[in-house]
KEDRENBA-552238 format. One record per residue (C-alpha): residue in three letters; x, y negated, z negated. Coordinates in nm, 2 decimals, padded with zeros to 4 digits. Example, Ala and Ser with C-alpha at 12.3 -4.5 7.8 and 13.67 -1.06 7.14 Angstrom:
! KEDRENBA-552238
     r        u        v        w
   ala    01.23    00.45   -00.78
   ser    01.37    00.11   -00.71
END
This chain:
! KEDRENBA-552238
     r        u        v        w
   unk   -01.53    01.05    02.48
   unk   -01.19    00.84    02.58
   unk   -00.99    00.80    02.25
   unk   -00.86    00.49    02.17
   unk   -00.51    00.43    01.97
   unk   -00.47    00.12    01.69
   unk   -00.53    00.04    01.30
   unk   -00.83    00.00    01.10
   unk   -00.84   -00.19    00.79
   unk   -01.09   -00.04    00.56
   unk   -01.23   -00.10    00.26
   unk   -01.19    00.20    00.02
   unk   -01.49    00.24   -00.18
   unk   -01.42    00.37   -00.53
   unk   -01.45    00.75   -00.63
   unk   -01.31    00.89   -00.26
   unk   -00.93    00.96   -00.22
   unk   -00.74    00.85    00.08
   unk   -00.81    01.16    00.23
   unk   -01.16    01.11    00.21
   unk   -01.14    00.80    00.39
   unk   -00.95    00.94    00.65
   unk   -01.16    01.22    00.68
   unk   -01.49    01.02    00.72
   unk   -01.31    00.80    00.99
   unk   -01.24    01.11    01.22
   unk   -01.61    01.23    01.15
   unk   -01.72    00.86    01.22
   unk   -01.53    00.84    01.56
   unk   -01.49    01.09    01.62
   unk   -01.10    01.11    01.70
   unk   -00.85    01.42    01.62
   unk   -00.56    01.21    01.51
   unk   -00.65    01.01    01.20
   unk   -00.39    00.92    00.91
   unk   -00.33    00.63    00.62
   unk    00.01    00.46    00.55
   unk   -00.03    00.48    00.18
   unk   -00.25    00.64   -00.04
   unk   -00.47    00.40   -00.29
   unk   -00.58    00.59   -00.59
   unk   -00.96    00.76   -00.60
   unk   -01.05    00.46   -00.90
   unk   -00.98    00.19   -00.69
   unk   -01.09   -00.02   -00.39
   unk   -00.97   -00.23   -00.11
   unk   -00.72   -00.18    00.17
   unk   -00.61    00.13    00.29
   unk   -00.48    00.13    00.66
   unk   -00.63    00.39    00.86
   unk   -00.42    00.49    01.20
   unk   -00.58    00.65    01.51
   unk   -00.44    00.78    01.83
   unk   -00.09    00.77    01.91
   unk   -00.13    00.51    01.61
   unk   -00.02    00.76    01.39
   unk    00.33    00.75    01.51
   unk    00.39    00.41    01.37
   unk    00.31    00.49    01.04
   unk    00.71    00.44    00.95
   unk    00.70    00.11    01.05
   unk    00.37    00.01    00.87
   unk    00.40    00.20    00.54
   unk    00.68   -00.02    00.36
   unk    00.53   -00.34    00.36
   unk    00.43   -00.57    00.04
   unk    00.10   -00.55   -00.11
   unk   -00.11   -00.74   -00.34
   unk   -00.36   -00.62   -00.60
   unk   -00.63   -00.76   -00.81
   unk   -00.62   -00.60   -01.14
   unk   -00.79   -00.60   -01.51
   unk   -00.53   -00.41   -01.76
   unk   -00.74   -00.33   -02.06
   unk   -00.55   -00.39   -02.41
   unk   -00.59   -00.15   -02.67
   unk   -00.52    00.23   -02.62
   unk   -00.30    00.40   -02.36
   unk   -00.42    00.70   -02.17
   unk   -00.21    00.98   -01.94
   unk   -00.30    00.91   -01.63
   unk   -00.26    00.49   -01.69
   unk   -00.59    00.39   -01.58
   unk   -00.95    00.43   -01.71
   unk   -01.04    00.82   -01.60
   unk   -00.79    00.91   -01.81
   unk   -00.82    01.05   -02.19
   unk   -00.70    00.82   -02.43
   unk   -00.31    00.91   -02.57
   unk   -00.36    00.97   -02.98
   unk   -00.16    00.68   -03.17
   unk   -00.12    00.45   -02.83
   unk   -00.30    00.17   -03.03
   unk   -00.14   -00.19   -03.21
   unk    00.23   -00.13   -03.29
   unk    00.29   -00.20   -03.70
   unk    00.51   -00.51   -03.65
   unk    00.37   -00.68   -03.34
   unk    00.10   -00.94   -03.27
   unk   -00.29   -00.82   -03.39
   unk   -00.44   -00.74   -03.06
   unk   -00.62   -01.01   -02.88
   unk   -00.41   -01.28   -03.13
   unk   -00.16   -01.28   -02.82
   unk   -00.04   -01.70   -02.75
   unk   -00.03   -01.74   -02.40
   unk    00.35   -01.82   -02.41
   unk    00.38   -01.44   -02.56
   unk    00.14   -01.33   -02.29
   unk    00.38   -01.50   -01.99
   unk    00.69   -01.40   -02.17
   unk    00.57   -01.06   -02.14
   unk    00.48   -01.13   -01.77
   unk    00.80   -01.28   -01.73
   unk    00.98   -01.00   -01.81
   unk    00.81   -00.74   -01.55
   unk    00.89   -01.01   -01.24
   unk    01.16   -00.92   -01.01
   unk    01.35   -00.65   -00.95
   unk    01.28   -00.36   -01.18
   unk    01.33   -00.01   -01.25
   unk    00.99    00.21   -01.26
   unk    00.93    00.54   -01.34
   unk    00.68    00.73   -01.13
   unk    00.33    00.84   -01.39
   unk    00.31    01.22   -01.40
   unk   -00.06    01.14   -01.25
   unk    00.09    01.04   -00.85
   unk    00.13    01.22   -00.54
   unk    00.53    01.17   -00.58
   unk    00.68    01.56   -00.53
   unk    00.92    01.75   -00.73
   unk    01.06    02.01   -00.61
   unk    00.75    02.03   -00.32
   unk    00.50    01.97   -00.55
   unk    00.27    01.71   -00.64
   unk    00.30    01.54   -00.97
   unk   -00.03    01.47   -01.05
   unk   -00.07    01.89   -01.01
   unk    00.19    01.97   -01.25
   unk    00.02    01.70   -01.47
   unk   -00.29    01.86   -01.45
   unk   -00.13    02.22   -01.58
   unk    00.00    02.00   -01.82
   unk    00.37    02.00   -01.76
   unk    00.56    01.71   -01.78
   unk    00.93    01.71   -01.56
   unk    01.15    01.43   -01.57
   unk    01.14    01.15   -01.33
   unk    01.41    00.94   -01.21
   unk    01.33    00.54   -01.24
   unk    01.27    00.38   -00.89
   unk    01.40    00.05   -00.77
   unk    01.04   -00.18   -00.71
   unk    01.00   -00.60   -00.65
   unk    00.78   -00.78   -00.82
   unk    00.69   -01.08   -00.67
   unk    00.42   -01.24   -00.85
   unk    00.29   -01.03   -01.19
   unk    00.02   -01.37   -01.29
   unk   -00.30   -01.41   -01.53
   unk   -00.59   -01.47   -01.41
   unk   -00.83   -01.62   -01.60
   unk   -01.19   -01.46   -01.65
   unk   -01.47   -01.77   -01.75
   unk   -01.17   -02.01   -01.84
   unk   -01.07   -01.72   -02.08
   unk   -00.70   -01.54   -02.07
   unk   -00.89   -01.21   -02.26
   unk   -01.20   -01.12   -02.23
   unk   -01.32   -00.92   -02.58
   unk   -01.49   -00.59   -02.56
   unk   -01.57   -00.60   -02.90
   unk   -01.47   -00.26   -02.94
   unk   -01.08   -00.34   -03.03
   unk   -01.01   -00.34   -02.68
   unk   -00.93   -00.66   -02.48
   unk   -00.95   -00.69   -02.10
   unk   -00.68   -00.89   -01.88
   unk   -00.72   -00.98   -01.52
   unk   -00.40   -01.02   -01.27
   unk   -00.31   -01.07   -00.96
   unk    00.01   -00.89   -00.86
   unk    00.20   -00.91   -00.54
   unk    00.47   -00.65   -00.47
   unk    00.70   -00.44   -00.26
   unk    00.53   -00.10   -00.15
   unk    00.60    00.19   -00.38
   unk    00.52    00.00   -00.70
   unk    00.29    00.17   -00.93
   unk    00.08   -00.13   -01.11
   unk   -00.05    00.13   -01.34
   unk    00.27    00.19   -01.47
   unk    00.30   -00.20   -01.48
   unk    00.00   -00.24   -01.68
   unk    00.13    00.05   -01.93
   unk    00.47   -00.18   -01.95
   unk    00.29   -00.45   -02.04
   unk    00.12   -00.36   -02.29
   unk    00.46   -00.21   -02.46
   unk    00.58   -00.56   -02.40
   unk    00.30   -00.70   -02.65
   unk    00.26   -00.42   -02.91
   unk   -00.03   -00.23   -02.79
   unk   -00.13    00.04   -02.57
   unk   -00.30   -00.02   -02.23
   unk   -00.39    00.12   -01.88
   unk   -00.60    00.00   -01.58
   unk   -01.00   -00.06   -01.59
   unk   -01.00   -00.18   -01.27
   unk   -00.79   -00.20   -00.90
   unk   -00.85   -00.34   -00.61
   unk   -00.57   -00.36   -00.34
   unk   -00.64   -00.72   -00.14
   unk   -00.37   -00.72    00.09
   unk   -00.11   -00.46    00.26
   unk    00.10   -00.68    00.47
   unk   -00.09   -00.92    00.68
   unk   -00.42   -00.72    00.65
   unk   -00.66   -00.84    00.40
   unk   -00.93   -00.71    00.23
   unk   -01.19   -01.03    00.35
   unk   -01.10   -00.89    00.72
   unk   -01.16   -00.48    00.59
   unk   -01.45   -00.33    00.74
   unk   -01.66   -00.04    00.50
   unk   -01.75    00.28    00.62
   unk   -02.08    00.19    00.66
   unk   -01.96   -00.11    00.90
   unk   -01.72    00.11    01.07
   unk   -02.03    00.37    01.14
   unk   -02.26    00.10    01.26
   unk   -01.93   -00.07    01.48
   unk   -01.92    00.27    01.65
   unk   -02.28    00.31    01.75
   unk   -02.28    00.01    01.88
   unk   -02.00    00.05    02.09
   unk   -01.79   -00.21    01.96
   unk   -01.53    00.01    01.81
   unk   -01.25   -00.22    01.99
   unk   -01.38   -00.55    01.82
   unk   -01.19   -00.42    01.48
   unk   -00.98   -00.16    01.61
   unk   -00.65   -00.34    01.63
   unk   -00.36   -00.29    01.86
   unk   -00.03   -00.14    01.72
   unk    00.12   -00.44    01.89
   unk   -00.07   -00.66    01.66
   unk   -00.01   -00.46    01.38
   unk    00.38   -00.48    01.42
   unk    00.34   -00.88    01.45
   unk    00.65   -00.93    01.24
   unk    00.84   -00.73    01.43
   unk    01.09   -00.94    01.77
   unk    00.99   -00.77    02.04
   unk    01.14   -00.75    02.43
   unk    00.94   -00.73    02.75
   unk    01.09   -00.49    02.96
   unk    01.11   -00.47    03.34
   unk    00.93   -00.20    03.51
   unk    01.22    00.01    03.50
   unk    01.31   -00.02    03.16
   unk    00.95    00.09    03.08
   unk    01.02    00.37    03.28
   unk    01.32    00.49    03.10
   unk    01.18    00.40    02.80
   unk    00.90    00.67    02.87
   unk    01.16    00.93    02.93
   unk    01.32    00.80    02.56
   unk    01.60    00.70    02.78
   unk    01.84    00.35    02.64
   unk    01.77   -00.02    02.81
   unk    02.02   -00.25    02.81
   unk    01.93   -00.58    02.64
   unk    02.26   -00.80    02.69
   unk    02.08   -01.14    02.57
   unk    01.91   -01.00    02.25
   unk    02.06   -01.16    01.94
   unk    01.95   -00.89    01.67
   unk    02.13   -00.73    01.43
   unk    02.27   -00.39    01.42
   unk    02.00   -00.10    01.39
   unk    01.70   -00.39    01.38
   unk    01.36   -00.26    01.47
   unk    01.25   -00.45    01.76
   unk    00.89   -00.39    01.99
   unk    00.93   -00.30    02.32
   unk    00.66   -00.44    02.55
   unk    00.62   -00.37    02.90
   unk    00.54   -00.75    03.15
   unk    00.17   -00.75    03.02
   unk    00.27   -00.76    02.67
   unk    00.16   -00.38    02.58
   unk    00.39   -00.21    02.33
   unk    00.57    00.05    02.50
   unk    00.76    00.20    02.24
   unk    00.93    00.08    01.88
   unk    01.31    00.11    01.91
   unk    01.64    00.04    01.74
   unk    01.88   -00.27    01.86
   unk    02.27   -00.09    01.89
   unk    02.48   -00.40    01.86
   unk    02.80   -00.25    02.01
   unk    02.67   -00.14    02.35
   unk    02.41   -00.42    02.35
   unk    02.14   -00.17    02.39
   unk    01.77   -00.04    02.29
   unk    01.74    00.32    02.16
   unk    01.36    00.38    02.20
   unk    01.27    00.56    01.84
   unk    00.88    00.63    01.90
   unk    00.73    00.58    02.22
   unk    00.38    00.49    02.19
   unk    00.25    00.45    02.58
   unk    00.16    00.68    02.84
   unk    00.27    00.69    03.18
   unk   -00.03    00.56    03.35
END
């Protein structure tokens, strides 16, 4: 079996963890080295990045960039994990003094969307794989301990309604009322917590009945490729018709191509001058070798004019 090195996007099926995922892709390969670069929660579906090979070393570089989610928040009760697997939290319903539940205009409904755009403060749910103290949240949470959490910085890009048969809420008839967005935001935000701030914002508990991640930098769910794909791909053959290159997958990134014997040094983790390069201090910039395959990912030092390779990524042939 030759191993080969690069991303897969895949499309998370609902009820398997991350870990799953990743687990099914080394048994589908089958390849030693298989990791994600951000875990998507067992309820919901859509992009998770799956590395392989000497892949996994880039997962740094891939890991912070902005996602985008499709999401219904259902209006109506709160429960303490934020989304619909949850138990429902006692006395989480309609706030005395606020709106009845589904009366909501839709200039209170973008007000409230309004208000969770931007740059906010979020704290972590109990019910994440954040650590405290080298432990998982969600484990404490399961023991049912609660710690304190500090609030993390997040960007919310776009927090927008979208509308299900012309209609802002769909009814459930059952005093619950069901609200689909679209959010697009920086990595680390929580959109469970988002849907939980929400529904504070109009009077009335809520949590997540659905998620589906569409988009983790340039990758898109309408380009993922299922498990079962992925299986049939690989007997086939054709693993390298969706296995893509980390050089492809670090797009965004400048890059250099380096002579022969700046891939040399580069190898040996060894600096390359760059006198010409016009980056800024500490950038991260691709280093390619004449054919355009990525060497190594390294960091621009603006006083020496100079390329400090951080992860090397090719062999010496």
């Amino acid at each position: 079996m030759v191993f080969m090195d690069g991303i897969l996007n895949i499309d998370k099926p609902p009820a398997l963890t991350s870990h799953d995922v990743v687990a099914r892709v080394r048994h589908i390969l089958p390849h030693p080295r298989v990791g994600h670069t951000g875990t998507l929660d067992p309820f919901a579906t859509g992009v998770l990045v799956v590395l392989v090979g000497r892949a996994t070393r880039l997962a740094q570089f891939l890991s912070g960039v902005e996602k985008e989610y499709d999401a219904v928040i259902r209006l109506g009760f709160a429960t303490d994990t934020g989304d619909f697997t949850g138990n429902p939290i006692s006395g989480s319903g309609q706030t005395a003094d606020a709106t009845p539940a589904g009366s909501w205009s839709e200039a209170e409904i973008e007000a409230a969307l309004q208000s969770l755009r931007g740059d906010i403060d979020q704290v972590p749910p109990m019910y994440s794989a954040k650590k405290r103290a080298g432990q998982k949240l969600y484990e404490l949470a399961r023991r049912g301990e609660e710690v304190e959490r500090n609030p993390v910085r997040v960007c919310i890009h776009v927090f927008e309604a979208i509308k299900l048969g012309g209609l802002l809420l769909k009814d459930n008839l059952d005093g619950t009322f069901d609200f689909r967005v679209r959010v697009v935001c920086s990595s680390g935000t929580y959109v469970r917590t988002l849907a939980e701030d929400l529904g504070k914002r109009l009077g009335v508990g809520a949590h997540l009945a659905e998620l589906r991640r569409t988009r983790v930098g340039d990758l898109t769910v309408n380009d993922a490729n299922t498990l079962e794909q992925l299986k049939t791909t690989v007997s086939e053959e054709a693993l390298g018709t969706v296995l893509i290159s980390p050089d492809a997958a670090l797009s965004r990134l400048p890059f250099v191509h380096l002579t022969s014997d700046d891939v040399r040094r580069t190898l040996n983790g060894m600096e390359v001058e760059v006198s010409e390069a016009d980056w800024t201090d500490s950038e991260v910039i691709r280093m390619r070798d004449a054919d355009g395959r990525l060497i190594a990912i390294g960091y621009f030092n603006a006083s020496t004019r100079s390329l400090r390779p951080r992860v090397v990524i090719a062999q010496e042939k």
